[in-house]
C-alpha positions as CSV (number, residue, x, y, z in Angstrom):
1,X,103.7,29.0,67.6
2,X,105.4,29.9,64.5
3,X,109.3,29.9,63.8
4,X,110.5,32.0,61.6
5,X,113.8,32.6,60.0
6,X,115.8,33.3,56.8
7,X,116.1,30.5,54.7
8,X,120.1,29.6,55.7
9,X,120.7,27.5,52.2
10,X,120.6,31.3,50.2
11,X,122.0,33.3,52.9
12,X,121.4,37.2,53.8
13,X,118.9,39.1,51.9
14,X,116.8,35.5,50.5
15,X,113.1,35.2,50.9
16,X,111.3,34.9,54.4
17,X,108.0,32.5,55.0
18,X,105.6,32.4,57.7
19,X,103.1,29.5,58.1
20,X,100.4,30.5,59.9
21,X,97.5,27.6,60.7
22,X,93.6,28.3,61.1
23,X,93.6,28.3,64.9
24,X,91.3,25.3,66.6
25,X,92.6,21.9,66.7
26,X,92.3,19.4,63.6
27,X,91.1,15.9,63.8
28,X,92.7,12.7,62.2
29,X,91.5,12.4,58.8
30,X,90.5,16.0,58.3
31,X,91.2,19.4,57.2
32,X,94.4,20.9,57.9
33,X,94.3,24.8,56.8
34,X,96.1,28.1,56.9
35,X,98.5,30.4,55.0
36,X,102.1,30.5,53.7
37,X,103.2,34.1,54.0
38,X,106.6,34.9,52.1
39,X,108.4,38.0,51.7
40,X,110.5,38.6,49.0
41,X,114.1,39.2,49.2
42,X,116.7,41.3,48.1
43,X,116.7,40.3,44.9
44,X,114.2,38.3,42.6
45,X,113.6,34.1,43.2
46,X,112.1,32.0,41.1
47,X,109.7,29.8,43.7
48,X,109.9,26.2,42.4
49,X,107.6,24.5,44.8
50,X,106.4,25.5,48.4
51,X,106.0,22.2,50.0
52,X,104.4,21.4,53.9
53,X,106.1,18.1,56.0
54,X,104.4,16.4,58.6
55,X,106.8,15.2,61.1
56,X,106.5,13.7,64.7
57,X,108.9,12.8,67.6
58,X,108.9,9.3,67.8
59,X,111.0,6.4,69.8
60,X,112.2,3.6,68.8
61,X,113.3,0.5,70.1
62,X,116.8,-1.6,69.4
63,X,119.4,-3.5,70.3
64,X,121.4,-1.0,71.7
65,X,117.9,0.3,73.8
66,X,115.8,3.2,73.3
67,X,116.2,6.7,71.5
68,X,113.9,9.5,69.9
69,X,113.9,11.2,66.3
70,X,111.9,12.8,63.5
71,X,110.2,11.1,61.1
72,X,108.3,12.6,58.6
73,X,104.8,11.2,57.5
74,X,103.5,13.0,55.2
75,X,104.2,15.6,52.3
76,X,101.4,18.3,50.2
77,X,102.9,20.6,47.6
78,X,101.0,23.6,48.3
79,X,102.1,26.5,45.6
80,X,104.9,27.3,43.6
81,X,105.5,28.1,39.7
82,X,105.9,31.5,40.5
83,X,108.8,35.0,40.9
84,X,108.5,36.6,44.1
85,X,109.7,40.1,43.5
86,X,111.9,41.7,45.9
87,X,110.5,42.8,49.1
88,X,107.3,41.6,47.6
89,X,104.6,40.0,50.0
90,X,102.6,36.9,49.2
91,X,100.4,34.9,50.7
92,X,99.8,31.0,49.4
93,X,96.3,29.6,50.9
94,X,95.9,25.9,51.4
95,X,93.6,23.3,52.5
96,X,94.9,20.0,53.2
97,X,93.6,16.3,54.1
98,X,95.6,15.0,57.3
99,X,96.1,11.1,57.7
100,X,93.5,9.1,59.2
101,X,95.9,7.7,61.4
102,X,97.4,11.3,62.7
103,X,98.3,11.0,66.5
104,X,96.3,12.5,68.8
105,X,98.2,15.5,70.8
106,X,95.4,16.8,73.3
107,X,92.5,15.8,75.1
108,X,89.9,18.6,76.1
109,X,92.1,21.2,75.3
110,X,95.4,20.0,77.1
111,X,98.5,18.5,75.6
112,X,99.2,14.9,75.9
113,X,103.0,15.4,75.2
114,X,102.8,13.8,71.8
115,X,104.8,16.2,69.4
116,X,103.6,16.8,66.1
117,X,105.0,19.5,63.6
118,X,104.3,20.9,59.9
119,X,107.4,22.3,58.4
120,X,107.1,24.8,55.4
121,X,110.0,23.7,52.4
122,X,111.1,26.0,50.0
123,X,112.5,25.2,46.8
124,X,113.9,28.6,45.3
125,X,116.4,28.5,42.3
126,X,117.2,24.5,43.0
127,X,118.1,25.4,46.9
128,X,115.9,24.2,49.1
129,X,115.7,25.1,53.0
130,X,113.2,24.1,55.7
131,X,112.3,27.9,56.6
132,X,109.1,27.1,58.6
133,X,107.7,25.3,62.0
134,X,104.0,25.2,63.5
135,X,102.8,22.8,66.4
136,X,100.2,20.3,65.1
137,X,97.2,20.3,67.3
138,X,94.7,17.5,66.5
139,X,91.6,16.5,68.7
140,X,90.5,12.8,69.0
141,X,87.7,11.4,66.6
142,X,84.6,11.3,68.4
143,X,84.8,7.8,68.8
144,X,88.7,7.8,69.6
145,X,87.0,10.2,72.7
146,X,83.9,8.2,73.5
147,X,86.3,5.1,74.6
148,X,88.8,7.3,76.2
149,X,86.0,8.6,78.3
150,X,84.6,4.8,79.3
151,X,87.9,4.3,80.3
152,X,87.8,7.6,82.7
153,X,84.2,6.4,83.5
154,X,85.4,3.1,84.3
155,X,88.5,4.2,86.9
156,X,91.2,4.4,84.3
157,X,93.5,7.0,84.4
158,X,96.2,8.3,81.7
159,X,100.2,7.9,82.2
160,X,101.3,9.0,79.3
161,X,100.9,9.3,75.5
162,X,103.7,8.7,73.1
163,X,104.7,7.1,69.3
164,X,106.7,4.1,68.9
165,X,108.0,3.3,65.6
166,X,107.2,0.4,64.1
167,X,104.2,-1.9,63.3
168,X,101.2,-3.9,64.6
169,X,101.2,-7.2,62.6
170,X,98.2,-8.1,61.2
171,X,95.9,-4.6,61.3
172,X,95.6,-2.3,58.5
173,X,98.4,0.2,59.8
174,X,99.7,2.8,57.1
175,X,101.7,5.0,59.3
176,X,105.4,3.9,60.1
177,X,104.4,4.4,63.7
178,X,101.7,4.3,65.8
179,X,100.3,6.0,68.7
180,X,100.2,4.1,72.4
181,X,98.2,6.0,75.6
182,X,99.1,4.2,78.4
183,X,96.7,3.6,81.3
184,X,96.5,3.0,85.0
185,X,94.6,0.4,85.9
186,X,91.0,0.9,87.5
187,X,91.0,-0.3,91.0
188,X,89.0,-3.4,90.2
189,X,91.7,-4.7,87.7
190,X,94.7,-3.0,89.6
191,X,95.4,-7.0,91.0
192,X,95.5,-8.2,87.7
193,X,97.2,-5.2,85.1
194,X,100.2,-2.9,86.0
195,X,98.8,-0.9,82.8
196,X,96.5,-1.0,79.7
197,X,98.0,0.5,75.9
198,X,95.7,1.8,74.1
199,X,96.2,2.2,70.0
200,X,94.0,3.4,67.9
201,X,94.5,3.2,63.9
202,X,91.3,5.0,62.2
203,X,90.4,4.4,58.6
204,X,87.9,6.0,56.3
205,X,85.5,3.3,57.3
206,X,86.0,2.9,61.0
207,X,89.1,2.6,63.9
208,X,90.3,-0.6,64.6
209,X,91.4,-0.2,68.6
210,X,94.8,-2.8,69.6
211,X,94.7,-2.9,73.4
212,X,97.5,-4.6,75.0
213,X,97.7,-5.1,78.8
214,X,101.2,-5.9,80.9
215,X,99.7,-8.5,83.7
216,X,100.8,-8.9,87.0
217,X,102.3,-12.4,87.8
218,X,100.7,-14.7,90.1
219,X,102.5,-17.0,92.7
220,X,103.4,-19.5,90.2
221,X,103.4,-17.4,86.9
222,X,105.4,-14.9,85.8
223,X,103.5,-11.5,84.6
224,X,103.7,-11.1,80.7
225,X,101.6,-9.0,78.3
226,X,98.1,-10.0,76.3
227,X,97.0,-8.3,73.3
228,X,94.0,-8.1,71.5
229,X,92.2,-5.6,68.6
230,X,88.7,-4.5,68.1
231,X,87.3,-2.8,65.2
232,X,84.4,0.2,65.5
233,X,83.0,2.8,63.3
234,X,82.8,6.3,62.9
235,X,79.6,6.5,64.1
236,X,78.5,3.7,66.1
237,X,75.9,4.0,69.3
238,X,76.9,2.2,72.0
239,X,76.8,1.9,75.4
240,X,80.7,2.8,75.5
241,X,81.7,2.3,79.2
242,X,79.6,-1.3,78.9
243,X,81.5,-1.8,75.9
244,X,85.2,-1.0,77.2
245,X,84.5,-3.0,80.6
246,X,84.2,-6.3,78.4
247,X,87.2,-5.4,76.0
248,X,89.0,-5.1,79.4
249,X,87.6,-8.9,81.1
250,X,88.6,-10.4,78.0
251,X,92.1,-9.5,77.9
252,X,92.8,-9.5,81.9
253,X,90.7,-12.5,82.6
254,X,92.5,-14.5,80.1
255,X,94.4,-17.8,81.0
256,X,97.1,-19.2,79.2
257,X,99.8,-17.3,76.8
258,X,100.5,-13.7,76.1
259,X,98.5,-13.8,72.6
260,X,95.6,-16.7,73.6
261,X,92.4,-16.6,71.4
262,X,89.8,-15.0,72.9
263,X,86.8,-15.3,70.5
264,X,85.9,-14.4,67.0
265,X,85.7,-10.7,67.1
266,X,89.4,-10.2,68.4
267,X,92.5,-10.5,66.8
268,X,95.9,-10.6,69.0
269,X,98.9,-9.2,66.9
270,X,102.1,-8.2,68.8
271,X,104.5,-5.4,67.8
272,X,107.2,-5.2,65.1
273,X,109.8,-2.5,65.7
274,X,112.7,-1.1,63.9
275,X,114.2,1.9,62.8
276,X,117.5,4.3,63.7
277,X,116.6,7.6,65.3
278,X,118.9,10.0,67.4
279,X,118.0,10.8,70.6
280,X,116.0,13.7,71.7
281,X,115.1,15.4,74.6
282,X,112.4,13.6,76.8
283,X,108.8,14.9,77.8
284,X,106.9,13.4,80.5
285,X,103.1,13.8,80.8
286,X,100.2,12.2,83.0
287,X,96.3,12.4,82.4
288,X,94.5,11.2,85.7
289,X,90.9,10.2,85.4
290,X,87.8,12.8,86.3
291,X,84.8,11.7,88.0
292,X,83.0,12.9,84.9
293,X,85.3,11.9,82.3
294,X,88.6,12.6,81.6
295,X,90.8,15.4,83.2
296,X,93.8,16.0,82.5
297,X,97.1,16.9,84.3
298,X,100.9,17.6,83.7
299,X,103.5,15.4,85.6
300,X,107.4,16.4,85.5
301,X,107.1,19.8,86.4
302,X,106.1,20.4,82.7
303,X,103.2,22.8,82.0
304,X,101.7,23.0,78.8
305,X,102.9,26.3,77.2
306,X,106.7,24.4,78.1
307,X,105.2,21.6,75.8
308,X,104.6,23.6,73.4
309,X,108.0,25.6,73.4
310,X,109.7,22.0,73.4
311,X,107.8,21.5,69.9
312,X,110.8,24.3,68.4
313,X,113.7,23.0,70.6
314,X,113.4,19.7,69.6
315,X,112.7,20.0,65.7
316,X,115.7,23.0,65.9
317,X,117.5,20.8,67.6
318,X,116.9,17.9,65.2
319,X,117.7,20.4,62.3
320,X,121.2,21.1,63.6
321,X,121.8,17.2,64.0
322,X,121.3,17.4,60.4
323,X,123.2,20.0,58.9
């Protein structure tokens, strides 16, 4: 979906631009491609720099509760050093290298609610605008979708997917968020788990996977939350589902305190927040668990061509808070 509009710093008659992405989903630390298309004005500009944002609607917790805002993650200068004549049409090809630790928006095709933008910047003449919005789609790592599947395999089914700001202590986290997919339990561990977070924070060299679980209480305890992390690679063969079922005994059949030890291969961080955001609008969205895998539905009365017109309200909407 591409939003396109005058750029309002210059006013009537300045250049237009049109971002247009290679269609197909990217993936986190891959490729990011497409065209900036401009159109000159009614008189000559001098293009300084043409400039592409990542940005992302995350929440953010504080002491006065919860709210939602933009932050942006990641700039790439793309063109510039030229005159665009008036009326004159031209087209700026890139190819870029997205984060490693890019949020994951969909899941076989369907949206997870996660809402992820690249906005084009102009700098003509020292003005600059924001003249451009695309959706960012990006597909899981193939290891990100082999767990996510022994998860489905194993009973667990999605909630939501969203990005808290802030960050895990003690993992290698670059981002100033990070992503959490929250879980229903599998029947087997309903008893024990109201939910399992999963986070995953990919690397050139592998993904380390934080997975945090809010336990029920027993008839003496109180219910609190137990975290632990577990680093893969890209390309390891495993028996996932195996794999997952043990991460999940470890943290659920723990005794003791929210963060006990639970052997030499996990690490148990907890959660640093911060930040000031403005609010936004909210966007509710639940995968339920296939008998094959992974399937996923749309809770809310949210469809996914609505999530994907929310992806301009909100940004717009952001832009406007601004100005």
């Amino acid at each position: 979906m591409v939003f396109k509009r005058l750029l309002g710093s210059l006013g009537v008659g300045g250049p237009t631009v049109d971002t247009v992405l290679d269609p197909g989903a990217s993936r986190p630390g891959g490729t990011l491609a497409g065209q900036v298309h401009l159109e000159g004005g009614q008189t000559d500009f001098d293009i300084e720099h043409i400039t592409l944002e990542l940005v992302a609607r995350v929440e953010a917790e504080h002491a006065e509760g919860e709210s939602e805002g933009v932050v942006a993650f990641e700039r790439f200068t793309v063109g510039g050093g030229f005159r665009l004549a008036a009326g004159q049409p031209h087209s700026v090809p890139f190819t870029v290298t997205l984060p490693w630790e890019t949020p994951v928006t969909e899941l076989h095709g369907q949206h997870l609610g996660v809402v992820l933008g690249v906005r084009t910047e102009l700098a003509v003449a020292g003005a600059r605008d924001k003249g451009d919005l695309d959706q960012l789609s990006i597909a899981p790592l193939p290891v990100q979708e082999a767990i996510l599947e022994a998860f489905g395999q194993l009973g667990f089914g999605f909630r939501s997917a969203d990005l808290e700001y802030g960050h895990i202590a003690g993992t290698g986290q670059r981002l100033p968020f990070y992503q959490e997919v929250e879980l229903t339990p599998a029947p087997r561990y309903a008893h024990q788990v109201n939910e399992i977070e999963v986070t995953f924070l990919a690397n050139p060299g592998g993904v380390e996977v934080v997975l945090e679980a809010d336990k029920r209480g027993g008839l003496f305890s109180g219910g609190h939350d137990a975290l632990t992390r577990f680093t893969v690679g890209h390309h390891d063969s495993r028996d996932w589902t195996a794999e997952v079922d043990a991460w999940v005994r470890q943290l659920t059949e723990r005794h003791g305190g929210a963060h006990a030890h639970t052997g030499p291969y996990a690490v148990h961080d907890h959660h640093d927040h911060g930040g000031d955001h403005r609010g936004g609008p909210g966007m509710g969205t639940a995968v339920a668990a296939g008998a094959a895998g992974l399937a996923v539905g749309v809770a809310g009365g949210m469809v996914a061509a609505e999530v994907v017109d929310e992806v301009g309200d909100f940004f717009e909407g952001d832009e406007e808070d601004e100005g």
